[in-house]
C-alpha positions in Angstrom: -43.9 89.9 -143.7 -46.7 88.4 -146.0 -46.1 85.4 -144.0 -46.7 85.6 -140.2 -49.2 83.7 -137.4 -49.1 84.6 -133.5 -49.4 81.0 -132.0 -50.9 80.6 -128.9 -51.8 77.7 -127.4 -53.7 76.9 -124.1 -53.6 74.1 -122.2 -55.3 73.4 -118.8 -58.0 71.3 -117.0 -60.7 73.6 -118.2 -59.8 75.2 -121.2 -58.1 74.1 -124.1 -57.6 76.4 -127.5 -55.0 76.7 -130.1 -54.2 79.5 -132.6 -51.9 79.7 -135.7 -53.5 82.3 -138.0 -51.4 83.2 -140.9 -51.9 87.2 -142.2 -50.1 88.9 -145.1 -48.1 92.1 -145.2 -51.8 94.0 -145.5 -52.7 94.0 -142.2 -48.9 92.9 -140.1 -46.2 95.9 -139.8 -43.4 96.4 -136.9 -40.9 99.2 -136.0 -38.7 99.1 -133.1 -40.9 98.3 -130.0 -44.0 96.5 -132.0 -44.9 93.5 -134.1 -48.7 93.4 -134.9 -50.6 91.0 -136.5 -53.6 91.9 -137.6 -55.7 92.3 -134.6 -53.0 90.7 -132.2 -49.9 92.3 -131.2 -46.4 92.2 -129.3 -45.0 95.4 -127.6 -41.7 95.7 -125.3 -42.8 98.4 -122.9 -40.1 99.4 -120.4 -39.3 95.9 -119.3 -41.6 93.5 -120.3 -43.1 92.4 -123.7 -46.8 92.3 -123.6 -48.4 90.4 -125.8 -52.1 91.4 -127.0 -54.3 88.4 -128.0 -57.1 88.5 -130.3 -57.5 85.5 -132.5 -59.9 82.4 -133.2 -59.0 79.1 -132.7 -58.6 76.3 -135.4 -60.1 74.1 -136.8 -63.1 74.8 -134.3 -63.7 78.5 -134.1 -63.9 80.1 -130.7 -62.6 83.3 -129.5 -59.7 83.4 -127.8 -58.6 87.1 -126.1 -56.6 88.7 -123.6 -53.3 89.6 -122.6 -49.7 88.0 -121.7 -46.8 89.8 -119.9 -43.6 88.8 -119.9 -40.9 90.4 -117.8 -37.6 89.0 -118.2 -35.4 88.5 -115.1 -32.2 88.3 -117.4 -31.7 89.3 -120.9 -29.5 87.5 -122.8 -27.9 88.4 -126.4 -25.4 85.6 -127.0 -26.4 83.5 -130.0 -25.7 80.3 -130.8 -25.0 78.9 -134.2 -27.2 75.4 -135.2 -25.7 74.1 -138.1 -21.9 75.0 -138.1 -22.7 77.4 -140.7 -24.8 80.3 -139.1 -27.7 79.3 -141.2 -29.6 78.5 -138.5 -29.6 80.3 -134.9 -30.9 80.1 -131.6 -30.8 83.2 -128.8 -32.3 82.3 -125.2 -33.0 85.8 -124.8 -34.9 85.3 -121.2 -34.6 82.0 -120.0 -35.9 82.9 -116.8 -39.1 85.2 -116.6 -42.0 86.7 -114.9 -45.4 85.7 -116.6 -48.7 87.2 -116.1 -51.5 85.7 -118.0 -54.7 87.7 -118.0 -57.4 86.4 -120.4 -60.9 87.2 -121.3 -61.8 84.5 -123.7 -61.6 82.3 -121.9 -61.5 83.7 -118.6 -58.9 82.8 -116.4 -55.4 84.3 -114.8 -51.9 82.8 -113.9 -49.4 84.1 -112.6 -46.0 82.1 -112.8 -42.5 81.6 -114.4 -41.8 81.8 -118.1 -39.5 81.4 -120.9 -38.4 83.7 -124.0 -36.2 82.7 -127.0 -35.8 83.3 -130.5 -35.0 81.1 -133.8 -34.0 82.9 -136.7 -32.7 81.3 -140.2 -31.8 82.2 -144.2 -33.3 78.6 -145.6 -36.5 76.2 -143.8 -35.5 74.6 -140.9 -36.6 71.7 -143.2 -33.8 72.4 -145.3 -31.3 72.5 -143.0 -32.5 69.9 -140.3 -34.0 66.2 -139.7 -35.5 65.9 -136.5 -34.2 68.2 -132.9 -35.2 67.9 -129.4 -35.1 70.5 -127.3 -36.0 70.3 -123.1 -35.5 73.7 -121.3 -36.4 73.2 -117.2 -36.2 75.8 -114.0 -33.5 75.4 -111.3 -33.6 78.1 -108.9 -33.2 81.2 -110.5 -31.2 79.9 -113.3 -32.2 77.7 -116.3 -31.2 74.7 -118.0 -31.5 73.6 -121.3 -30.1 71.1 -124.0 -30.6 71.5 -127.5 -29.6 68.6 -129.9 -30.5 69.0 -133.2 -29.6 66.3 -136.2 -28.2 68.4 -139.3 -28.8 67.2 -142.6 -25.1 67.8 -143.6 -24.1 66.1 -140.5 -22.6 68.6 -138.5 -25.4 67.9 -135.5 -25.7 70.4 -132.9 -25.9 69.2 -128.9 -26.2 72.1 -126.7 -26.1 71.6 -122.6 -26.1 74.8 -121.0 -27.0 76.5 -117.5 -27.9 80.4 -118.2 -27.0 82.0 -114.8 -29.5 84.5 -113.4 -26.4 86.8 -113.1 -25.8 86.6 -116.8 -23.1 84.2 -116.7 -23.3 80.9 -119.6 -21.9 77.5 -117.9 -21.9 74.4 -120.1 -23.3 71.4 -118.6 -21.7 68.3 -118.3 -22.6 65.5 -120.8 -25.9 63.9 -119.9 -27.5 60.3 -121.1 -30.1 60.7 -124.0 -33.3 58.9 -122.7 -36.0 57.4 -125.6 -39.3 58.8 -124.6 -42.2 56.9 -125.4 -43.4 57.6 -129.0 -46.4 59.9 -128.8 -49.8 58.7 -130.5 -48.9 59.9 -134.2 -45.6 57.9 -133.5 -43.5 61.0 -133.2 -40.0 59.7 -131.5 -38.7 62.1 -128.3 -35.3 61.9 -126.7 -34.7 63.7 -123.8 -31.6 64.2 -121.8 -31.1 62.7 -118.3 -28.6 62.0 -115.8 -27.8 58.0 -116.6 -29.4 56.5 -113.2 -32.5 58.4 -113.6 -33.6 58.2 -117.2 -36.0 61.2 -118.3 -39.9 60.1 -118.8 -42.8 61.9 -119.5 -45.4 63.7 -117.5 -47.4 64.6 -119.5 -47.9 65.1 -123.6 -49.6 68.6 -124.7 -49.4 69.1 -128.1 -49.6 65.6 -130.0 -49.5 66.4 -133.9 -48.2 63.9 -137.3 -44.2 66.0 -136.8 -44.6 67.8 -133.7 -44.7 66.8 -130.2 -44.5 69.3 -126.8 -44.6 67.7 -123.4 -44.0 67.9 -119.8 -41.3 65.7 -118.4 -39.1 65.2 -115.5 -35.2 64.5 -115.7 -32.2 64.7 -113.2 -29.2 67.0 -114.5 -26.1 67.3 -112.3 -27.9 65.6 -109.3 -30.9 67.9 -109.6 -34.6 67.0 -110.0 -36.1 68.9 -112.5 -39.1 69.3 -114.4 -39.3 71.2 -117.7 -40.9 71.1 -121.3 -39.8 69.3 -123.8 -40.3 69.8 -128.0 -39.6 67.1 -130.2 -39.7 68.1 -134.0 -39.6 65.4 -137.4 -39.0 67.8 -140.2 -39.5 64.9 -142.6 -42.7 63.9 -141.2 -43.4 67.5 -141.9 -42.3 67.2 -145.5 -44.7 64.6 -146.4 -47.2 65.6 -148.6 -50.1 64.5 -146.7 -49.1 66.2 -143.7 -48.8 69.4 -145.9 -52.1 69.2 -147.0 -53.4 69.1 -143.6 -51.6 72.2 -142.5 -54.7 74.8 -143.8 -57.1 73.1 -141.3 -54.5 74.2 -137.8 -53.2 77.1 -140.0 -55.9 78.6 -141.8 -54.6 82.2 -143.7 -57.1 85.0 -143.3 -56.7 88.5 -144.8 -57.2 90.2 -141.8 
């Protein structure tokens, strides 16, 4: 709890802001229904988690205010085990979801589909992890998404599944991995495609020194699809220089 950020980031033809304050245990606090974070906040009301924005962007400082609702079509509580040892774990808890996206600063609205999960582990994902990609992509009402994520003890996690809007899990058969083009900091992505239609990149939105997030477009199962991508070096992220350049995207403020 002395330790938490609400990261937003905003991406668009008009506006682009990112957030990633980090508060201590002064000013966060959470019971059953909320999470706040100094000014910003996350509350499950009935059926939707709204999330109340009110942070300033780094390393430029600009407001950036408003509101996101998301209202799961399908609630998932199976979770999946990373590492072989439950160290690490992964819960698509909405893989499908209403979003409504009301903001003052700046001012804009969208209204569209969405995505909810949650990561949750007892050591760093450093510790535990080299580098993982993970590609999660719309198809109809359900969702598809691969995880494959390179362990450090070897015991590498590759995930294909299809989450059903009627609740239901399906695996998904074994797809080619595609090498993406390296992003500008020379971050590698690998994304998973059917073999006679290789993934590739639509477009890159987040370009940092370990961290990459994209649009691309792949074919699973005969399907066209277009999804996001995350591509994450956790040794790139270890590296001391990149450490020390953390404060300037993550700047911690007392309240």
């Amino acid at each position: 709890m002395n330790h938490c950020a609400l990261n937003v980031a905003l991406y668009g033809p008009r506006h682009r802001r990112w957030a990633m304050t980090e508060r201590g245990a002064g000013v966060c606090a959470r019971d059953v229904d909320t999470f706040a974070i100094g000014p910003s906040a996350l509350t499950w009301r009935s059926d939707a988690l709204v999330i109340d924005i009110d942070e300033i962007t780094a390393p430029f400082p600009r407001r950036l205010r408003g509101r996101v609702t998301v209202r799961p079509r399908t609630m998932f509580g199976t979770v999946f085990d990373l590492d072989g040892q439950l160290r690490h774990r992964w819960r698509p808890i909405a893989p499908v979801a209403d979003v409504e996206v009301d903001m003052m600063h700046p001012g804009l609205r969208w209204r569209g589909l969405g995505y909810l999960d949650h990561n949750a582990g007892d050591e760093p994902l450093e510790a535990g992890f080299t580098t993982w990609d993970w590609s999660r992509a719309h198809h109809g009402s359900d969702a598809i998404l691969h995880y494959d994520a390179r362990s450090r003890a070897g015991t590498d996690c590759n995930l294909a599944l299809k989450l059903k809007a009627n609740g239901d899990i399906e695996a998904v058969a074994p797809v080619a991995m595609t090498a993406l083009p390296k992003t500008l900091w020379r971050v590698e992505r690998n994304a998973r495609s059917d073999l006679a239609a290789p993934a590739r990149v639509a477009s890159t939105l987040e370009d940092t020194p370990f961290y990459a997030r994209s649009v691309i477009d792949q074919r699973v199962c005969g399907h066209a699809l277009r999804g996001f991508h995350e591509s994450l070096d956790l040794d790139r992220f270890c590296a001391p220089v990149v450490q020390g350049m953390l404060p300037f995207r993550m700047p911690r403020r007392a309240g």
